[in-house]
C-alpha distance (Angstrom), angle and dihedral (degrees) to the residues before:
residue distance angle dihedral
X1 . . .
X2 3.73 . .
X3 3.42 104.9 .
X4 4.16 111.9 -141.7
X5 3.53 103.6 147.2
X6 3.85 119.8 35.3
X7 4.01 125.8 163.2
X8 3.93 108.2 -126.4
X9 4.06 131.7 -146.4
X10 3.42 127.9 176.9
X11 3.54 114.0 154.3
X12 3.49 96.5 -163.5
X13 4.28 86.9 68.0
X14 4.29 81.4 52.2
X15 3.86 100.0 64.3
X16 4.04 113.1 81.9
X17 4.06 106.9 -129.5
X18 3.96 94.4 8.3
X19 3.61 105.1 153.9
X20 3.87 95.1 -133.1
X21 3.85 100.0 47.5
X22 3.68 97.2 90.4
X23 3.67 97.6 60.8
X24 3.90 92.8 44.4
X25 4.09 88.6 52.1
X26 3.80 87.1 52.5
X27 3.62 106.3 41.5
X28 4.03 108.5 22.0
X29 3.94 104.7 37.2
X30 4.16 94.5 20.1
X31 3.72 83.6 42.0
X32 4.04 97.0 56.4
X33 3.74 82.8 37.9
X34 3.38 93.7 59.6
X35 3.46 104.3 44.5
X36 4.36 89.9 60.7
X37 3.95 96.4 -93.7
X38 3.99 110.3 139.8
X39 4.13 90.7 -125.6
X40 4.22 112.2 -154.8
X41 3.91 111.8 -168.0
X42 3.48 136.9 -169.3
X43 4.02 121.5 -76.5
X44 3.90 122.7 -137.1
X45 3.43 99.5 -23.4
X46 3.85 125.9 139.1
X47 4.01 125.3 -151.6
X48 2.93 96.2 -175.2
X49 3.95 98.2 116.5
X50 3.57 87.6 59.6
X51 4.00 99.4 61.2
X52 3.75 119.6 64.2
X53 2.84 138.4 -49.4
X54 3.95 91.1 34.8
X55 3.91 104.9 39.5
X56 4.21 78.9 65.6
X57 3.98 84.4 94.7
X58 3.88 116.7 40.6
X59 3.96 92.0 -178.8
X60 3.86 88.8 68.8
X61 3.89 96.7 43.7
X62 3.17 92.5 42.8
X63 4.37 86.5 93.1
X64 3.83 96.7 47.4
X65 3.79 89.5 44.4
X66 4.01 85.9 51.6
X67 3.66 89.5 50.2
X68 4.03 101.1 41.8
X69 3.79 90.0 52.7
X70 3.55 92.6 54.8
X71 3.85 95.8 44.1
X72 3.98 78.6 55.1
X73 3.36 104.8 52.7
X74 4.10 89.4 52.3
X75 3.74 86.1 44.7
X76 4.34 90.8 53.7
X77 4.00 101.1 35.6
X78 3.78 82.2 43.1
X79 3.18 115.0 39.4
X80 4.12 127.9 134.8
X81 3.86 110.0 -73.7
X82 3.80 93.0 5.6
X83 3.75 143.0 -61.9
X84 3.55 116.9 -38.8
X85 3.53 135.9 -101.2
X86 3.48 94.9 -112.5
X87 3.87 135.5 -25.1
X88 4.01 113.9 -117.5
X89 3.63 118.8 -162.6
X90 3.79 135.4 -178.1
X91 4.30 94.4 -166.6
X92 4.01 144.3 138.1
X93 3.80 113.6 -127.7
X94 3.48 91.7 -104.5
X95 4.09 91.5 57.7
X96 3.83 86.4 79.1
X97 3.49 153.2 15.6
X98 3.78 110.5 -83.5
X99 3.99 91.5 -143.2
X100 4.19 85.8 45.4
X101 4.14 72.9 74.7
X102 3.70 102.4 52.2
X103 3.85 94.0 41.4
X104 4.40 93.9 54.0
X105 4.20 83.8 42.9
X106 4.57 82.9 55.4
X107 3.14 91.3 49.4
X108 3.71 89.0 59.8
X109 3.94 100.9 -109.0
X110 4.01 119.2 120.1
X111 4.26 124.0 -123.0
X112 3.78 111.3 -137.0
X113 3.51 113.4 179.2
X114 4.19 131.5 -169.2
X115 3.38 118.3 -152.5
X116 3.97 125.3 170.7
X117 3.87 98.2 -177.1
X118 3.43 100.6 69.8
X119 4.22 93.0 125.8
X120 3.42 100.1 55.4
X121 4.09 111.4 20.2
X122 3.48 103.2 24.0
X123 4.16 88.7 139.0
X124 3.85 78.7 67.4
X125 3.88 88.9 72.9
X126 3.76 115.3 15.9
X127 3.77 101.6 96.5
X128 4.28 79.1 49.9
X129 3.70 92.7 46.5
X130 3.49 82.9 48.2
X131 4.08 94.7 69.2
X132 3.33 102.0 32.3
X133 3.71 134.6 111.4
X134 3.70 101.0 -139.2
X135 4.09 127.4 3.8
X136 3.50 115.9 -147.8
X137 3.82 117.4 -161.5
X138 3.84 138.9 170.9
X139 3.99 101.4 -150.0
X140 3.89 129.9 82.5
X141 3.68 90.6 -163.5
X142 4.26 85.7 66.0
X143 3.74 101.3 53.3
X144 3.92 95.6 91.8
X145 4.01 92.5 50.8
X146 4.35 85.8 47.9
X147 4.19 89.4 49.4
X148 3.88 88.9 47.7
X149 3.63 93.1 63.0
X150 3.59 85.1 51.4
X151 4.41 94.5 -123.5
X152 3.59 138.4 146.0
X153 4.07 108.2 -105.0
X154 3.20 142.7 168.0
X155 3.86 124.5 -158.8
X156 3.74 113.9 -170.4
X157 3.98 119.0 132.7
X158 3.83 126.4 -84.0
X159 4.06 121.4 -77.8
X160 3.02 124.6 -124.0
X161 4.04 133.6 -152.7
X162 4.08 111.1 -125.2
X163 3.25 93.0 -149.0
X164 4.01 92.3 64.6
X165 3.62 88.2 53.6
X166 3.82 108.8 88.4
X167 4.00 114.7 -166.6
X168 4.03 97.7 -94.5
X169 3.52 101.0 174.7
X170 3.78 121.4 140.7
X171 3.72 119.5 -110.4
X172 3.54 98.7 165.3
X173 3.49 120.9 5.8
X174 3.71 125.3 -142.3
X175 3.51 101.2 176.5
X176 4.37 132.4 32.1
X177 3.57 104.2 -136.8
X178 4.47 129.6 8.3
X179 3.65 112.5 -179.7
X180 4.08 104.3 -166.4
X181 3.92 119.2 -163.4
X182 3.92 147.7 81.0
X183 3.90 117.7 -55.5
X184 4.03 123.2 -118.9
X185 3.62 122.4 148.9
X186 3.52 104.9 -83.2
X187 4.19 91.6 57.4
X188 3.94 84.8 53.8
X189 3.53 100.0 52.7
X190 3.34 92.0 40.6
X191 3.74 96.2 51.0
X192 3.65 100.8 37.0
X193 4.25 83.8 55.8
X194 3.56 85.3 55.6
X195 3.72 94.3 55.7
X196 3.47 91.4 47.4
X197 4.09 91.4 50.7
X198 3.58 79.3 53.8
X199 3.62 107.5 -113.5
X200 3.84 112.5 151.3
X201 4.08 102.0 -119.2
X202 3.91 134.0 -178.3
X203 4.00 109.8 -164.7
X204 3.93 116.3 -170.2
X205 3.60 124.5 175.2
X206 3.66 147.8 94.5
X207 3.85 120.6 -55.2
X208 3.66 101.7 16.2
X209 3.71 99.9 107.4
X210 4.10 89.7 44.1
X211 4.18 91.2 52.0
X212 3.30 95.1 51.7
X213 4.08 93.2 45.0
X214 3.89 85.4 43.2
X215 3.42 90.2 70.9
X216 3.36 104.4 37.5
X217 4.28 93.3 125.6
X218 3.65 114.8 20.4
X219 3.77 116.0 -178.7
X220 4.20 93.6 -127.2
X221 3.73 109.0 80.3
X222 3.67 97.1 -141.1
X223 3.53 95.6 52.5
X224 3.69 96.0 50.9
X225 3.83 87.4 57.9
X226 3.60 96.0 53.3
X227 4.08 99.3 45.2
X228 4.11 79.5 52.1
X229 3.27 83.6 49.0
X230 3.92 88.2 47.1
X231 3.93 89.9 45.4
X232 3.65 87.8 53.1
X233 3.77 96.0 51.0
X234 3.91 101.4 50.3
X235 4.01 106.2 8.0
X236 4.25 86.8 106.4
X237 3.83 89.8 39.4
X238 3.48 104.3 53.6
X239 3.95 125.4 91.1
X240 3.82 134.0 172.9
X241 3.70 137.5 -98.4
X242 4.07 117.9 -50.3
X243 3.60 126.9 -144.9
X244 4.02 119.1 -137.9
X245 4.25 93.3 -80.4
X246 3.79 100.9 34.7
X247 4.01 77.6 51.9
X248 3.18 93.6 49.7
X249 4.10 95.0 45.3
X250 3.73 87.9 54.6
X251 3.82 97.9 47.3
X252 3.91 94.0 56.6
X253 4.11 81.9 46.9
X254 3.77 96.3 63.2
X255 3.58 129.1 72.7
X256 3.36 99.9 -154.3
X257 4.36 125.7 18.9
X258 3.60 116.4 -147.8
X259 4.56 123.8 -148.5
X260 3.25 120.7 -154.5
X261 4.00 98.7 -165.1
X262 3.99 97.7 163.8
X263 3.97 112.1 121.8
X264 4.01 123.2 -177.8
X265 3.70 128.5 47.7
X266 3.58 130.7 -109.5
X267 3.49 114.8 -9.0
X268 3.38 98.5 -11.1
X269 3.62 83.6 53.2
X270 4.94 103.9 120.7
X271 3.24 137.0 145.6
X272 3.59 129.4 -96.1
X273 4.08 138.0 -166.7
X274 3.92 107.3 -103.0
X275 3.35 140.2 -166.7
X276 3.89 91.8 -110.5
X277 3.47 94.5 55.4
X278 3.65 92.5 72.5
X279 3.86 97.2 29.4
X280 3.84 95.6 63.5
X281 3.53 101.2 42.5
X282 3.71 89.0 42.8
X283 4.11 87.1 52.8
X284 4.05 80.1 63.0
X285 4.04 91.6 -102.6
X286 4.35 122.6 147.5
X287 3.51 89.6 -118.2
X288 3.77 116.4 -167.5
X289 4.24 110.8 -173.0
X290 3.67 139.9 150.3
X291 3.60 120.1 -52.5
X292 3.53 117.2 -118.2
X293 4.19 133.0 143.7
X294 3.56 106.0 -97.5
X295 3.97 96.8 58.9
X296 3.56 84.3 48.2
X297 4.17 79.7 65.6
X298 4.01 86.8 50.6
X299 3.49 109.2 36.0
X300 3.42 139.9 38.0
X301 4.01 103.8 -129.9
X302 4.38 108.1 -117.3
X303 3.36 86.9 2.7
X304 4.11 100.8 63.7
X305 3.45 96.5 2.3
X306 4.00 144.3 -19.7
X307 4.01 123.6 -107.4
X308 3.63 124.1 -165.6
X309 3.45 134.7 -170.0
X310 3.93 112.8 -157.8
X311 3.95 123.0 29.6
X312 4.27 83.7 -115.2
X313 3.94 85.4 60.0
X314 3.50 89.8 43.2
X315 3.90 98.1 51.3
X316 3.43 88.9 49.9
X317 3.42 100.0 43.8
X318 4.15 84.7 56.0
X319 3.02 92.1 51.5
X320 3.79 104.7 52.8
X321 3.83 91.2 41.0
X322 4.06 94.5 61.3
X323 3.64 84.5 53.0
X324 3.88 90.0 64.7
X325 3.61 100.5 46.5
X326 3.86 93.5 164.1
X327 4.03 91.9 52.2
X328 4.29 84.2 50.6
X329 3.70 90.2 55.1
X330 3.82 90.5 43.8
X331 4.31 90.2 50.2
X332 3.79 88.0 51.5
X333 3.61 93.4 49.6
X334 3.57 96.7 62.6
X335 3.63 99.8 37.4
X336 3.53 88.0 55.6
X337 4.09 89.0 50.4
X338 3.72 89.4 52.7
X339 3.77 100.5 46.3
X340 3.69 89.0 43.5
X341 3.71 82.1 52.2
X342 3.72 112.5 39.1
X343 3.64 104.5 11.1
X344 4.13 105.9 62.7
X345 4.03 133.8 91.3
X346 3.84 81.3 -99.1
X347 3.46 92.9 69.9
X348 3.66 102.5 24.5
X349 4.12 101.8 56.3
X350 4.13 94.0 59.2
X351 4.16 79.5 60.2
X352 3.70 91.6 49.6
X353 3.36 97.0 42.4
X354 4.13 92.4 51.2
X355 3.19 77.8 59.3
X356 3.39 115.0 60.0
């Protein structure tokens, strides 16, 4: 099956101000739209209730999830110029009705569903996964809990829509090292090590100013002298969220850009293929990130991109690469050839479609 014509849902795009609905706009439904499929989307409907801080209580959106489900089942069986091809979701289990599934896969039109937290919240989607015709995932680590439920899947990496990926490559660098993205604990510990191990590192991104103010005074002495220890490490280096062009600015600033892909605390505390770790290199940055196996399956380590495994290797890593600002243009510029590539809905739908 060719797939032309598909009817798209990613909840995430549904939610006014969600912090991840710009990146699914650009690279799931611009992405299919870009690669020549005819993409039909949902009409007036809010998903809101299914994001934080609603989705807390499932008893009281249970009724609106009754209610969207219906509105899209009318909205797939009758859409303008006939059902689709296929309907092609990026949602929890909670996002839907489960039987909303069964009933589009009656009426003769196949469930393909992308998930890319498969590691660490897989409960979120089983009883989905469950239903669906095909299961798309990102993570090698998750293919054992997809064949237990005894489903079709697919893992291959995200794709990615070219024309979201701006030429980022670094001319003339202003800066070492930027890490861009959201703060949780991980990020902090990780980047404050960094300072310490020297490296010179920018961080901008949402939260980073707050977690550091939010603990300002714990109780426990020894924790209030390392977050001051913290403060003192990245308070000058931190800066707030960027929209798509300040991004963009910074990016072609920074010799080298730094991921941070670990999820999980403590011991449960791995790292995890994310969208980013495609997106930057694909923008044509020297990307150095977290080792883990499945980049090893998309890059070719200091020659796409640099992994490291401690925040010492890391720091020093940084800091040899912005010597060598001719070999960081050089490992952008053929990352950015293979995710341009390998890595888009061009190459990605003749895998799904195998599939199905």
């Amino acid at each position: 099956m060719k797939l032309r014509r598909v009817f798209a849902l990613v909840p995430d795009c549904h939610v006014a101000g969600w912090r991840y609905s710009g990146v699914w706009h650009r690279h799931f439904y611009g992405g299919l739209r870009q690669a020549g499929v005819e993409v039909v989307l949902p009409r007036d409907l809010d998903f809101s209730w299914a994001r934080p801080p609603q989705a807390a209580d499932p008893s009281r959106t249970a009724p609106t999830r009754r209610r969207v489900s219906e509105a899209l089942l009318a909205q797939i069986l009758e859409a303008d110029g006939g059902p689709p091809q296929a309907v092609l979701t990026c949602c929890f289990s909670h996002d839907v009705e489960l039987d909303l599934v069964d009933r589009v896969r009656a009426a003769g039109i196949p469930w393909i569903n992308f998930y890319c937290d498969s590691l660490y919240a897989f409960d979120r989607v089983a009883a989905l996964a469950a239903r669906t015709s095909l299961n798309w995932f990102v993570e090698s680590g998750a293919e054992d809990r997809y064949r237990a439920l005894g489903v079709p899947f697919l893992r291959a990496p995200y794709a990615l829509n070219p024309e979201a990926l701006p030429d980022a490559s670094c001319v003339a660098p202003a800066r070492a090292l930027l890490f861009v993205g959201t703060a949780h604990r991980n990020r902090i510990r990780t980047a404050a090590l960094l300072r310490l191990f020297g490296a010179d590192l920018q961080v901008r991104g949402a939260g980073w100013t707050e977690a550091l103010a939010a603990h300002a005074a714990p109780a426990h002495l020894v924790k209030r002298a390392g977050w001051a220890a913290v403060r003192t490490l990245l308070g000058t280096r931190i800066g707030g969220f960027l929209d798509d062009d300040a991004m963009l600015m910074e990016l072609k600033r920074s010799a080298v850009v730094l991921g941070l892909n670990e999820g999980g605390t403590g011991r449960d505390a791995h790292s995890y293929l994310k969208l980013r770790d495609l997106e930057f290199p694909g923008m044509g940055c020297c990307y150095l990130t977290q080792d883990h196996p499945d980049l090893a399956e998309i890059f070719e380590s200091r020659k796409d991109i640099t992994t490291f495994r401690s925040p010492w290797e890391a720091s020093r890593l940084a800091k040899d690469l912005a010597r060598h600002p001719a070999e960081c243009r050089e490992i952008g510029r053929r990352a950015r050839v293979r995710v341009l590539g390998e890595h888009t809905w061009s190459a990605r739908l003749p895998q799904l479609e195998a599939r199905l």
